[in-house]
N, C-alpha and C positions, 0 to 999 in steps of 0.2 A: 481957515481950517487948520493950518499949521501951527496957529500963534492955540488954537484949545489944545492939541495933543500936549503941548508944551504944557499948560495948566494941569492939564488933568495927570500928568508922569511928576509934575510938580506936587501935585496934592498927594499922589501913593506915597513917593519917597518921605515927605512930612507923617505921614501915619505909621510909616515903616520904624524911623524914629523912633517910634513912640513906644514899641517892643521892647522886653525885659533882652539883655546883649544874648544870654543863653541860645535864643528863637531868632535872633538876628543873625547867629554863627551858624547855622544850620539850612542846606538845600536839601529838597526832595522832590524826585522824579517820581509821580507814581502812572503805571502802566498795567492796564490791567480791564478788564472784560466790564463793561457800562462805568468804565471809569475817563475820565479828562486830566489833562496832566495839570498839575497846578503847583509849581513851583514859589517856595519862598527862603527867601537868600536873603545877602545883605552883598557888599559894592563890590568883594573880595571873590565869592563863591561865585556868582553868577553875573559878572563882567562879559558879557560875550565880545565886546568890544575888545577886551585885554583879557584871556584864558590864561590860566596859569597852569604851573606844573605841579605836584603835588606828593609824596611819599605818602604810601597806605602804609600804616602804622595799627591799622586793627580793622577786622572782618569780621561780622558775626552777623546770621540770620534769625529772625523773631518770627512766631506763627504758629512754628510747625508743631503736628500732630502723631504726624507718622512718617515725616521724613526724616531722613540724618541732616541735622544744619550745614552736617563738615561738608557731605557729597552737594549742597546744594551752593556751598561755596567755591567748591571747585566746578560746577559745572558755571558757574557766571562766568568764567575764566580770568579771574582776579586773581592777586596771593600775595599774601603782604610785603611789601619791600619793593612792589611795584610800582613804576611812576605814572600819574594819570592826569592826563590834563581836564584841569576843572572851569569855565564849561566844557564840552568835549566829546568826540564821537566815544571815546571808550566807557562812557556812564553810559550813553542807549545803548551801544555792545553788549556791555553785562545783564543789562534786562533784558534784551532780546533775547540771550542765549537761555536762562530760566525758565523766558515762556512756551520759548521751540521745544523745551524738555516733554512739553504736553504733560508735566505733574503739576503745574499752577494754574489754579483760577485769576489770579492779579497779583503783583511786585511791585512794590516803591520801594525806593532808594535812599537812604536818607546819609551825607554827607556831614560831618562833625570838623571843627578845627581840632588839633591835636595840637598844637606849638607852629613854631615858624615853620613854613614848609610842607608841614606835614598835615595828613585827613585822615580821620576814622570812618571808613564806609558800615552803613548797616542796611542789611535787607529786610525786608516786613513782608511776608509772604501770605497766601494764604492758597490751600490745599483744593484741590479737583475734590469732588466726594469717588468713594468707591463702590464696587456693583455690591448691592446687596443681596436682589433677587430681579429676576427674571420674569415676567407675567406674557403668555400670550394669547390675545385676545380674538373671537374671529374663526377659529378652529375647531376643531375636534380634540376630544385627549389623545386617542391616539396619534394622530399628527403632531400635537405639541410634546410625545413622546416621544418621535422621529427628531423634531429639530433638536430638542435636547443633546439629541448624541450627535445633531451634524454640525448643528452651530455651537461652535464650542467659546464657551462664553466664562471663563472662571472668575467667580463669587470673590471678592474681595480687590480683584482688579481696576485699574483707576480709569474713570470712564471719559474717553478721550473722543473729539468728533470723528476721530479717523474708525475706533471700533463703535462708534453708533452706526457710519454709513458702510462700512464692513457689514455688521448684521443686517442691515434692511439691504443690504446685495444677495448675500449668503440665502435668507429667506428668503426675497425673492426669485431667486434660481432653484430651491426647494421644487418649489411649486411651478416654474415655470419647464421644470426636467418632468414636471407628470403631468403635463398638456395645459397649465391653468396658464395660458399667454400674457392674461393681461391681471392678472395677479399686481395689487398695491398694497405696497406696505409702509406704513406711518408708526413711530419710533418716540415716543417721550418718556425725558428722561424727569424724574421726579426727586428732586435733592429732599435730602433730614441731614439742616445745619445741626443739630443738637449733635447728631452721631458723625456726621461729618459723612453721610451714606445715600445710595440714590436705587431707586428705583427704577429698572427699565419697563416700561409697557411697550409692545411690541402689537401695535392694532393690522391684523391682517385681512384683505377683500381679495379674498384669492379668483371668483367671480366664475365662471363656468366656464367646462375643458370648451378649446377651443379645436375643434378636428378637421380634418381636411374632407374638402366637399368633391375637390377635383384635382389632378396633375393632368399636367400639358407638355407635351413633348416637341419641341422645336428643332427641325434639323436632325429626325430619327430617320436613314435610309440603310444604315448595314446591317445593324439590329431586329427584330420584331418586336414591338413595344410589349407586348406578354413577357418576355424576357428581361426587358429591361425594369419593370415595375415587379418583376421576381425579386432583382439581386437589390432592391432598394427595401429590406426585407422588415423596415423599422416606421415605414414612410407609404404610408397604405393609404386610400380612396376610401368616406365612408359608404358601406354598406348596409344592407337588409342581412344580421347570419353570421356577422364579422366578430369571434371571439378570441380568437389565440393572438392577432395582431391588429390589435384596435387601432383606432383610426386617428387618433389622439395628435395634434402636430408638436413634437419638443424638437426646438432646435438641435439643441447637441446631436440628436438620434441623425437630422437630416444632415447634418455636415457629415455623419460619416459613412451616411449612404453615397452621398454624393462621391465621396471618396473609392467605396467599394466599388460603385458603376465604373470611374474613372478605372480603378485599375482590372477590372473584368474587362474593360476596353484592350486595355495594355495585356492584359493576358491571351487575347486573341489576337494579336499584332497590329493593332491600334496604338500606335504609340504618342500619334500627337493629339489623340482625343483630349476633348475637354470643356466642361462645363465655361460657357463663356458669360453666363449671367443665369440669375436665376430669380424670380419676382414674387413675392408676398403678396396677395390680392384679398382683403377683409372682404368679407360678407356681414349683414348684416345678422347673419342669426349664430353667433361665433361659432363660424366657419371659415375657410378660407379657401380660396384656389391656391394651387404653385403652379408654375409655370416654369421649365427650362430649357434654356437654349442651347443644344449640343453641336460641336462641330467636331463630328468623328474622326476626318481625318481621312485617310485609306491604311488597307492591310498591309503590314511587311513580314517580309522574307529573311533569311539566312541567303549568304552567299556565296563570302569567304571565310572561312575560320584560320585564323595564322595565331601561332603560339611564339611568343618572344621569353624570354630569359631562363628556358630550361636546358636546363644539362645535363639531369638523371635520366629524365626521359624522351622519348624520342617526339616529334608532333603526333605521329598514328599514335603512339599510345593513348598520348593524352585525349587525342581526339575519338577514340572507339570508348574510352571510359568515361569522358564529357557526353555522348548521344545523342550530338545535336549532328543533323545532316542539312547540306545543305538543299533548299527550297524548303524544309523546318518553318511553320510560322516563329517570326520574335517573338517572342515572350521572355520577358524580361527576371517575371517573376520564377518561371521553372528553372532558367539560366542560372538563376544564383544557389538555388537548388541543387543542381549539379555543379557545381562551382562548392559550394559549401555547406549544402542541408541534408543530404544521406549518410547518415553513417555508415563507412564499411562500401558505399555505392558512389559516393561524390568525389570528385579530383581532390578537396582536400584528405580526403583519407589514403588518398595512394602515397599522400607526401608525408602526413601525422601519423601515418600506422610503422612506419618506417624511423621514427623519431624526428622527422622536423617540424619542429613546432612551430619555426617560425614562418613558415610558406605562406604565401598570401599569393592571391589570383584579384589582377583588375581588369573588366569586359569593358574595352574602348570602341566607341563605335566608329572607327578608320574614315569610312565612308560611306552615303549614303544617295544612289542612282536610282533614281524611278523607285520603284517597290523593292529592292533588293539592300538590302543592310550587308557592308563588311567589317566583319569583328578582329579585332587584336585583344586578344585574351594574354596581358603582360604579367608574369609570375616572376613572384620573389623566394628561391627555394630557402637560403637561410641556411642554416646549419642543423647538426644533429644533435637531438638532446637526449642525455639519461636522465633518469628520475634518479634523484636523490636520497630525497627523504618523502616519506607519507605522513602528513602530521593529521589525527583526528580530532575533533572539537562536535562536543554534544553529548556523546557518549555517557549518559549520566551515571546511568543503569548496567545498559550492556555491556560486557567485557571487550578492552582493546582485541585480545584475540579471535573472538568471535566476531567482532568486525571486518578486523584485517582478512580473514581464513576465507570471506566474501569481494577480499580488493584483486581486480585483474590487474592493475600496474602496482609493480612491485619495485624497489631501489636494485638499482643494477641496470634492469631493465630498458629499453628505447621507449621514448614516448609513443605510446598510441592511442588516437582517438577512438577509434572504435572500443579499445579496451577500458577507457574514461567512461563512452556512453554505458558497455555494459554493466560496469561498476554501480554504477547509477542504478540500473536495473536490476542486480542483486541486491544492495541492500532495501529495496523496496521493496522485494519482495520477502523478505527477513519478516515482515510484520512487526517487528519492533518498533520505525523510527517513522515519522510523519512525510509520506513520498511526494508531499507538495514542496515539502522546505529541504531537500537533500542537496545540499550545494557542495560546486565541485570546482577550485579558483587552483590553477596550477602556478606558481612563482617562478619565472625565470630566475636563475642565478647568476653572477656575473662571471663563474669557472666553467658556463656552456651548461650546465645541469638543469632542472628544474625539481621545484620541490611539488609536491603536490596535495594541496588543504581539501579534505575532506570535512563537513560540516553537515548534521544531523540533530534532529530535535526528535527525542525518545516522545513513544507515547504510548497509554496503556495497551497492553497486548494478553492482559489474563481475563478471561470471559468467566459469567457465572450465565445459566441457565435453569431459571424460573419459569415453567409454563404447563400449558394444561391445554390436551389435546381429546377429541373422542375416537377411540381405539377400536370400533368396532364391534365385537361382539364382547372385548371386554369394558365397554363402556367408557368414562369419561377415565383417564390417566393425567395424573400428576408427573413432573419429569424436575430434579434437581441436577444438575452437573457443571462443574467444575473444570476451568482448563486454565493451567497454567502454563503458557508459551513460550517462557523464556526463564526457565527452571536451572537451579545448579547445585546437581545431587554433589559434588563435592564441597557445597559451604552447606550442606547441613550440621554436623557438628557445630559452625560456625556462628554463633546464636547474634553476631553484632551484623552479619552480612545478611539477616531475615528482615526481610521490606514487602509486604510483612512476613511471606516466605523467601526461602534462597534464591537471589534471581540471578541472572547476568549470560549464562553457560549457553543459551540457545537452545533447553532441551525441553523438553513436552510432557506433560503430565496430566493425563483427563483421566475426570474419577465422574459414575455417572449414576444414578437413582431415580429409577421408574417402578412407581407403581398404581394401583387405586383401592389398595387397600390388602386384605388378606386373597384375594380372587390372581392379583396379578403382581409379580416381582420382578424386575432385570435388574442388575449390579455387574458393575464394566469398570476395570481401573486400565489402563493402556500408559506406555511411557517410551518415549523415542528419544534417542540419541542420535542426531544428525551428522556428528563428527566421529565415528567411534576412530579411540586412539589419539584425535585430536589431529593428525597428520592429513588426512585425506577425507573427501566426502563420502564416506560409507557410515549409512544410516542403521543402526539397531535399532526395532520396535519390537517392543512385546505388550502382549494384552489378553488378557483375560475377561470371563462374562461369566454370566450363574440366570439363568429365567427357570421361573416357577410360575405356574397357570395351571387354577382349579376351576375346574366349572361345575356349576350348582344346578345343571340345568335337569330335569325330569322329564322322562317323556310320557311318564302318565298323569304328569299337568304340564301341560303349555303354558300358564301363567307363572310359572318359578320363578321363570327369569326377571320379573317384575319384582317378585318378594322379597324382601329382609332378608340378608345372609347372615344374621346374626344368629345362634346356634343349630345352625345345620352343617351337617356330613356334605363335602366333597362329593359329585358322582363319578369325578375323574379328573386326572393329572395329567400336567406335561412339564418336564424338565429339558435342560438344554446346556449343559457345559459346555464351554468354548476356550482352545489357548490358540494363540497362534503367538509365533518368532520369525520374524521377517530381514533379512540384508537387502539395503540396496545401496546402487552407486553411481554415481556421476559417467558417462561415458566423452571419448574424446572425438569419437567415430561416431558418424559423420561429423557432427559438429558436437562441443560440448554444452544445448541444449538438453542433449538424451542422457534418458535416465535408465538401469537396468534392476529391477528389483525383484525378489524370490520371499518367497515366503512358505513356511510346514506350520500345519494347522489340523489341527481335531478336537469334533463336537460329538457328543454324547447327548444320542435324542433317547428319552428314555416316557412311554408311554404306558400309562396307566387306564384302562377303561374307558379311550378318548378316543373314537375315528376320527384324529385331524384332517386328513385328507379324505373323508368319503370314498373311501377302499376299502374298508373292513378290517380295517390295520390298526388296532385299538389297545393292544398289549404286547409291549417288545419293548428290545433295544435297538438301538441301531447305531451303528460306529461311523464317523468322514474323516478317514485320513486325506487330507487334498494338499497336493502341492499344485501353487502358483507362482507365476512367471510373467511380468509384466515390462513391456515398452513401453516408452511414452518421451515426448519431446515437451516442451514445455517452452514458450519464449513469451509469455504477456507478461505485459508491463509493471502492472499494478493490480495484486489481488484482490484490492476493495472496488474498482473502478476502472477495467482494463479500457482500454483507448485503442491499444495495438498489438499485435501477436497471436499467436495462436499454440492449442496443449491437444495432440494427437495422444490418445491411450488405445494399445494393444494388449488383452490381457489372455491366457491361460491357463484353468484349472484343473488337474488333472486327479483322480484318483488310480488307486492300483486297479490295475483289470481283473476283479478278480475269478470274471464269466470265466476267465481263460483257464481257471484250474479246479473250475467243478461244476459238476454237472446238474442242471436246473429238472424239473420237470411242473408240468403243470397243476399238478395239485400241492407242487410245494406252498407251507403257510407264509401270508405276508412275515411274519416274523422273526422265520429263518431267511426269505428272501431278501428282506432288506435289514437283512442284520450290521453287512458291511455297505455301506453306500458307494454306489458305481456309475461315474458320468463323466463324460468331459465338456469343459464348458468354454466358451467363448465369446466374449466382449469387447468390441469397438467404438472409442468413444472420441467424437471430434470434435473443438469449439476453434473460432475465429471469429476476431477483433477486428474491425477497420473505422477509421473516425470517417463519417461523411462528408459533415462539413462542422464548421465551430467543435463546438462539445456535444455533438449528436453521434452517437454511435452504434453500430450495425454489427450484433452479432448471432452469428447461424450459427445451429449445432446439429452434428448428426451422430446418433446412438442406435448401436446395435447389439444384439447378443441373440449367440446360439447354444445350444446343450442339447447331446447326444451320448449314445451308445457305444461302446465298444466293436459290438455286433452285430449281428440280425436278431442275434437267440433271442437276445437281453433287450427286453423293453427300457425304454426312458423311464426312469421312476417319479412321483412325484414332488423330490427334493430338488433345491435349487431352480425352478420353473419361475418363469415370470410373470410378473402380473401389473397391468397396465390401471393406469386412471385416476383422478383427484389431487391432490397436492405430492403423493410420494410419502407423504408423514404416518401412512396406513401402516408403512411398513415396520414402526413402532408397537403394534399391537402382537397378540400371541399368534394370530392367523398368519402373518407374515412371516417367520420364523422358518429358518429354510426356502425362503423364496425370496427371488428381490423384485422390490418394490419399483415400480417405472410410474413416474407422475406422470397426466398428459389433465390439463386444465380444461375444464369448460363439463367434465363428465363425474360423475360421482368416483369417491375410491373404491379401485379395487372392480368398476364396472365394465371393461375394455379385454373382453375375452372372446376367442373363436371357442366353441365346444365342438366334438367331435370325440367325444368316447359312446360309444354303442352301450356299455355297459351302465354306465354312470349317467342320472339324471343332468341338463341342461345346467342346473343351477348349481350343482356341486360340481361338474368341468371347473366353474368358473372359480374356485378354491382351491384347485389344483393348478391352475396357472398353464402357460404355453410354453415349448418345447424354443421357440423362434421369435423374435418384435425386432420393429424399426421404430425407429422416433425420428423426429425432422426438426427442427425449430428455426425461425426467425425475431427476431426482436431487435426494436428499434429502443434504447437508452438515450437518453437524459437526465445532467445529473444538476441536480437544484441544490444541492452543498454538497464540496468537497474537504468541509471540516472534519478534521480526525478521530473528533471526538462524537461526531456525528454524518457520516456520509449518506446522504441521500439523495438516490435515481427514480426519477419514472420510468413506466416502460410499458409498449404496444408492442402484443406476438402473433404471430400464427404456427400453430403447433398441427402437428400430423403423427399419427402412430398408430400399429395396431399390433394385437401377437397371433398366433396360432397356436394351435394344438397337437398338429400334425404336423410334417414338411409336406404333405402331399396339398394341404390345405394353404402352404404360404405363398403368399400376392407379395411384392411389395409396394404394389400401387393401389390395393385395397387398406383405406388408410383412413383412420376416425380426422376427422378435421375442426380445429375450435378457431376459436378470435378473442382477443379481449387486450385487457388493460393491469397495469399493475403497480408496485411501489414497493423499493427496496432500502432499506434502512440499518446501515453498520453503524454498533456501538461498541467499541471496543468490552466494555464488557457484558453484553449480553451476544457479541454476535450478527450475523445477518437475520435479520429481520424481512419477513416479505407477504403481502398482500396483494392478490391477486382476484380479480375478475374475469372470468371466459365464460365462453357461449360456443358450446357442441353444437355442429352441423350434422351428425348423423348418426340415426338409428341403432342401438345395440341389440342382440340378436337376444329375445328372451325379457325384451322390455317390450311395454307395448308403445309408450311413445320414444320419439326421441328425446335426446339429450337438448336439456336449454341451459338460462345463464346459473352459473355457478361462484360462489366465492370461495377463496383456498386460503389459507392462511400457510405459511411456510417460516421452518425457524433452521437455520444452519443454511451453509452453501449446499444448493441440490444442484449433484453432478450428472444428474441425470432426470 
């Protein structure tokens, strides 16, 4: 055997010979995907026996299409003037390292003599193709829409095994996050040597949702399993009925139920609860059971609370402002809460509202005896910091001053956290800036100070309003209006600072156009200055209005109202000029959520040939000088999507008395009796915010208003009365005019009235509205985008309200009742937007049935 190897090593080297010296001087290593290496040399190059040493004297790569030769010579980790022993581990190092780059499909090496001593290495490369396109196959368009934007896959990128089994992971968790478990995905890639380009095909058998059949509770004795299959709120049994929380099993969803259970255990002083296993059991008809195994543990206690490293404050302090007592369940999670999640209510704010920033609280648990837990709550007070500097960023639009004139930490100042959070909550409430991205990163400094970075992203805040409403008896209206939010009546002159009008100042500008043709008119221009002076929050508003309403109607044909108003006569007129001038201002007292605002106001009701109110009152003037006065506290969060807070309004409006300086008698005519308007009026309006749980949130309102007489003499007139029912937008029409409008869903508008005039028919009380109403509301929110550019909530209510006519007549527990469903939708500029569904529970008096389901349609925030 030994004596052929000899022969046959005998017979190469004689062929070898036999090569031109060129092809003799020359080794190459080639390496590289369906390739074998196959070196040919001569006695000098490829000696394994005897390796030399060798100078590289030239480097240069051959192939390439789209690489840089130079970056692929430095990635081999060669450079000339290098020494390299030839045979030798440093030639497969250099190819190695080329093909770990994941840019090559195969490398040979090819070695050259240069003179004594020295080699020319050359590399022969040849290139990975790159992605061209994408194909996915097996799906739906809209699904292959979705992966689009999840699997991010960029077109011209070199397609490496690591991003082919990246995308068949990526897809497969796609589909395995929306219940398809047993989802297979198959991935070929298809090369074009011509282009040097490939093709992905992406074949997917996403196969059928797999849901759960059954859950199994193992080791459940402190809980009630109703309870526990609550708070696993992702992780549902299938049913017969089961739509808001399908049954569908995605892992991700279950790890973080399990997580949730766990720490609802811990929330009730279950502390050493814990999932000890938990089992995947297939079914045959892609279903599964789970099953798992809990070991609760038992309940604990508070015991001892000890405070270590305070020195500002006493223990009782800390400890009555902490709220924990002892025999307290633990809960670990409320502890950190008052430890560090109240603002203004937590032990860190007794230390941050004082300027120490740097205070820190750690809850040790000392010792732990039978059921009873001892805490050392160890604090680091730190020192005291001033603020420095306030630096803004975002501000693109709005002006630094108008920003700042909303900062509660100011330079000079101690640091405080409560004064950080409310910061936060002013400028959200600005409507300027996007309240989801309002970041607030304070810098320590190294001279004890800190700086403090405020960061906001502007976003539109000027509305237009398009729309078109049915007005009642003036039939269908059109409605144009205009609001600019963030107005700046001093860069008018200013024609480079118009985007595309003057903005920046923070002031208010709504200009408004309703009508439906020649029959019905309003024109409203209103403009507030929130800062007047610029020093202090005292707001200037004024606003004006102009309504014209003719009506065509005949009452020796009842079909008029049907006919063409094109050349006919008027049968009668109503006008209504309006100004009013209003101050208000920030108050300190009680706290400086309160606001104190005044306002002098006069309308000119001027009537032609028209009983608007069915009283015989068809031709006159009549004058409202009214002064109003308004309370109101305001503390939510976020105007587009309150979460927390709540806005008390107190209002009064008063005119002159003017029963008190003349004398009435009963055959005076409406038109000297109501020449001067006399009433005082009074309005209560309450809303609160509470988040329940996640992003669900619970907010009740309660609305009230009264309007009365000076006297006995002086009857209530029928100005200013209210009037209950439909969406509240009734109050757009000319019927509405002098009356305010109260929405209550589920009932037609304007159909929610007590009558009780002796003199006056049933159906015309209900035009003249009620002297007294209650409203109630409850609704539960959810919000389904919290995008700026689009914020959209659902929402389920129960509403109650009714009015009177009389006081002798008001209940406040005599109360229209609806139910329904609804959908609210801001866009900055159109507005709130809102759609609504109710269903009236009862009878209106003068209807023969009751009220049933209703849809509303709503545009603006309705305050009532």
């Amino acid at each position: 055997m030994e004596h052929r190897i000899k022969l046959v090593l005998g017979a190469i080297l004689v062929l070898i010979s036999f090569y031109p010296a060129t092809l003799r001087a020359q080794v190459r290593v080639g390496v590289g995907v369906g390739r074998t290496d196959t070196p040919l040399s001569n006695d000098d190059l490829l000696n394994y026996a005897n390796p030399k040493e060798y100078e590289i004297t030239g480097l240069t790569v051959t192939g390439t299409r789209y690489l840089d030769p130079n970056s692929l010579v430095s990635l081999s980790g060669l450079k000339i003037g290098d020494k390299i022993r030839i045979p030798g581990e440093g030639v497969g190092s250099s190819v190695r390292k080329l093909m770990d780059s994941g840019l090559l499909d195969n490398v040979e090496m090819f070695a050259n003599h240069a003179g004594e001593g020295k080699v020319a290495i050359m590399f022969r490369v040849q290139e990975r193709p790159r992605l061209y396109r994408v194909n996915f196959l097996g799906i739906k368009k809209g699904e292959q829409d979705q992966l689009k934007d999840k699997v991010k896959l960029n077109l011209g990128k070199i397609v490496t095994t690591t991003i082919t089994k990246n995308t068949q992971l990526a897809v497969r968790k796609f589909f395995v996050d929306k219940g398809y478990l047993n989802t297979k995905v198959k991935i070929t890639t298809i090369p074009d040597s011509a282009r040097n380009n490939a093709t992905m095909r992406v074949m997917v058998d996403k196969g059928q949702k797999v849901k759960i059949a059954k859950i199994e509770f193992d080791g459940l004795e402190e809980l009630d399993e109703s309870t526990v299959r609550m708070k696993m709120k992702s992780t549902k049994e299938k049913r017969f009925g089961r739509l808001f929380t399908p049954s569908k099993f995605v892992p991700k969803k279950f790890e973080e139920d399990k997580q949730k259970l766990i720490a609802y255990y811990n929330k009730l002083g279950y502390r050493d609860a814990v999932i000890e296993d938990d089992t995947i059991i297939h079914n045959n008809d892609n279903t599964i059971n789970l099953r798992l195994n809990l070991n609760e543990g038992h309940q604990y206690y508070y015991r001892n609370i000890e405070f270590s490293g305070n020195y500002l404050y006493p223990s009782a302090r800390l400890r009555d402002v902490l709220g924990v007592q002892k025999g307290d369940i633990y809960n670990p999670e409320d502890l950190e809460k008052k430890l560090n999640g109240n603002p203004g209510q937590d032990l860190s704010s007794l230390y941050m509202d004082d300027g120490y920033l740097y205070y820190n609280a750690q809850p040790i648990e000392k010792s732990i005896e039978g059921d009873s837990i001892d805490l050392e709550i160890r604090i680091f007070e730190g020192k005291q910091a001033t603020i420095n500097r306030i630096i803004l960023n975002g501000n693109t639009k709005t002006s630094d001053h108008v920003v700042m004139r909303s900062i509660r930490t100011l330079p000079g100042q101690k640091f405080s956290k409560t004064n950080l959070i409310r910061t936060q909550r002013e400028l959200a409430t600005l409507g300027y800036f996007d309240p989801e991205k309002i970041g607030i990163n304070p810098v320590p400094q190294n001279d004890g100070t800190v700086d403090i970075e405020y960061s906001v992203e502007e976003k539109p805040s000027d509305q237009i309003e398009l729309s078109g409403g049915w007005g009642g008896y003036v039939g269908f209206v059109g409605t144009l209006g205009l609001t600019f939010n963030n107005f700046s009546a001093r860069n008018i002159p200013n024609f480079s600072a118009w985007r595309p009008l003057p903005a920046g100042d923070g002031q208010r500008v709504q200009l408004r156009f309703q009508a439906n043709g020649s029959q019905y008119q309003v024109y409203s221009l209103s403009f507030t200055e929130p800062w007047l002076g610029g020093r202090k929050p005292n707001a200037l508003s004024v606003s004006a209005s102009h309504t014209v309403y003719k009506t065509f109607y005949d009452p020796n044909n009842p079909y008029s109202i049907y006919q063409s108003l094109k050349g006919r006569t008027p049968t009668g007129s109503y006008t209504n000029t309006a100004i009013t001038v209003g101050l208000g201002r920030q108050l300190k007292v009680p706290d400086d959520y309160f606001s104190l605002s005044t306002s002098l106001s006069y309308q000119r009701y001027d009537l032609h040939n028209l009983d608007l109110f069915y009283i015989g009152y068809s031709n006159g003037i009549s004058n409202n000088f009214t002064f109003n006065t308004t309370l109101s506290r305001n503390s939510i969060d976020n105007p587009q999507f309150p979460r927390s807070g709540s806005s008390f309004t107190l209002s009064g409006s008063f005119t002159p008395p003017y029963s008190a300086f003349r004398t009435t008698t009963t055959t005076e005519k409406p038109e000297d009796k109501y020449k001067f308007v006399e009433y005082h009026k009074w309005m209560f309006d309450a809303s609160w915010f509470q988040t329940i749980f996640g992003k669900l949130v619970l907010n009740t309102r309660a609305h009230m208003g009264f309007l009365g007489s000076y006297n006995k003499r002086t009857a209530i007139g029928p100005f200013e009365r209210f009037v209950l029912g439909g969406s509240g937008l009734a109050g757009q029409g000319q019927f509405a005019l002098a009356q305010d409008i109260i929405g209550l869903r589920g009932y037609d508008d304007r159909s929610v009235y007590t009558a009780d005039y002796d003199r006056v028919p049933a159906g015309n009380a209900r035009s003249q509205g009620g002297v007294v109403y209650n409203k109630f509301v409850a609704e539960l929110r959810y919000p389904v985008s919290l995008n700026p550019s689009a914020t959209i909530f659902v929402l389920t209510f129960l509403e109650a309200g009714n009015n009177w006519a009389s006081y002798k007549q008001y209940n406040p527990f005599d109360l229209k009742r609806s139910v329904g469903v609804g959908a609210r939708i801001f866009m900055p500029a159109f507005g709130l937007i809102g759609i609504d569904y109710g269903y009236g529970f009862d009878k209106i008096p003068g209807i023969k049935d009751k009220a049933s389901g209703q849809f509303h349609f709503t545009i603006g925030q309705q305050f009532r």
